[in-house]
C-alpha positions as CSV (number, residue, x, y, z in Angstrom):
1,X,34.3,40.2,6.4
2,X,34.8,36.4,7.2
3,X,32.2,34.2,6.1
4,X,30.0,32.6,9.1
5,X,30.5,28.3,9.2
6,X,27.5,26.2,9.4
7,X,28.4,25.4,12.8
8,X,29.0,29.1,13.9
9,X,25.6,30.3,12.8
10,X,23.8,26.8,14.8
11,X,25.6,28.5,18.0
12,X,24.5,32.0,17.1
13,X,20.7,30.8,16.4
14,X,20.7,28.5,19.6
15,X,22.3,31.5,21.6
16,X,19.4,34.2,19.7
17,X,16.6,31.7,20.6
18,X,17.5,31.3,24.6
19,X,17.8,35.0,24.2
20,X,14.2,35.9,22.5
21,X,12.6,32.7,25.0
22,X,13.8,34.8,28.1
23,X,12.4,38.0,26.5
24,X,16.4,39.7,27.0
25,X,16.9,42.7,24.6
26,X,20.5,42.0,23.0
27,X,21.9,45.0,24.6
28,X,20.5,43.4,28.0
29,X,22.6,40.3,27.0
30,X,26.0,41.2,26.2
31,X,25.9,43.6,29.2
32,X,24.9,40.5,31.4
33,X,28.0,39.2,29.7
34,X,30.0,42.2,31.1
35,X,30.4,43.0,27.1
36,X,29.9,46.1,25.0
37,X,25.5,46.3,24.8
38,X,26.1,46.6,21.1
39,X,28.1,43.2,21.1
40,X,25.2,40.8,21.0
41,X,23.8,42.9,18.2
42,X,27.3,42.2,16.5
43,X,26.7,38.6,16.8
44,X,23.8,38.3,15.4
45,X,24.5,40.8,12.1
46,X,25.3,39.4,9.0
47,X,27.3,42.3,8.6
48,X,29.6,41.6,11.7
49,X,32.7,39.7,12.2
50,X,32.0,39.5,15.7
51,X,31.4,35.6,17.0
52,X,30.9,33.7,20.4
53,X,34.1,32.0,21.7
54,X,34.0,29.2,24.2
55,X,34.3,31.5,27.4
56,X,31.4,33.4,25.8
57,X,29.5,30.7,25.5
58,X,30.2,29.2,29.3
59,X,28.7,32.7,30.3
60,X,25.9,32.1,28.8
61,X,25.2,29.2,30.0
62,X,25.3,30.5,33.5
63,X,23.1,33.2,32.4
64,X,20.3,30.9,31.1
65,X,21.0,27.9,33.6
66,X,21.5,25.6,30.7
67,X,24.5,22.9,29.7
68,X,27.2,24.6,27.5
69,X,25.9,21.7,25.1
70,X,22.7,23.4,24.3
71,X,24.2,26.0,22.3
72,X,26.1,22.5,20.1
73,X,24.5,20.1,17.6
74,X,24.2,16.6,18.5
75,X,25.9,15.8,15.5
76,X,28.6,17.7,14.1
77,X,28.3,19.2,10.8
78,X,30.5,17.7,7.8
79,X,31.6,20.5,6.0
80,X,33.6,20.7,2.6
81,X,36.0,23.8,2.6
């Protein structure tokens, strides 16, 4: 199991709040997405390797009628490796 990057879990939490805010069930979600229903559950898992990609992430912005820039910091994150 790969270890989730500051700036991967900021997209996952941004993604999870729109989510809760519009009262969608994660099955709900990634089946909006034209995904697996247990695929937003993934996501969101510690326990998961599973992670939004950029076409993900434009869906989802269609879904919630937001900018693809919601689900990004305003500032990036400077990370040590």
């Amino acid at each position: 199991m790969s270890k989730v990057s500051l700036i991967e879990q900021y997209v996952i939490d941004k993604v999870k709040e729109k989510r809760i805010a519009s009262k969608m069930t994660q099955a709900v979600l990634s089946v909006s997405m034209d995904l697996s229903p247990k695929f937003v559950g993934n996501v969101e898992s510690l326990k998961s390797n599973d992670k939004y990609n950029l076409n993900h992430l434009n869906k989802l912005a269609v879904i919630f009628e937001c900018s693809i820039k919601d689900f990004f910091p305003e500032k990036p994150f400077e990370q040590i490796k």
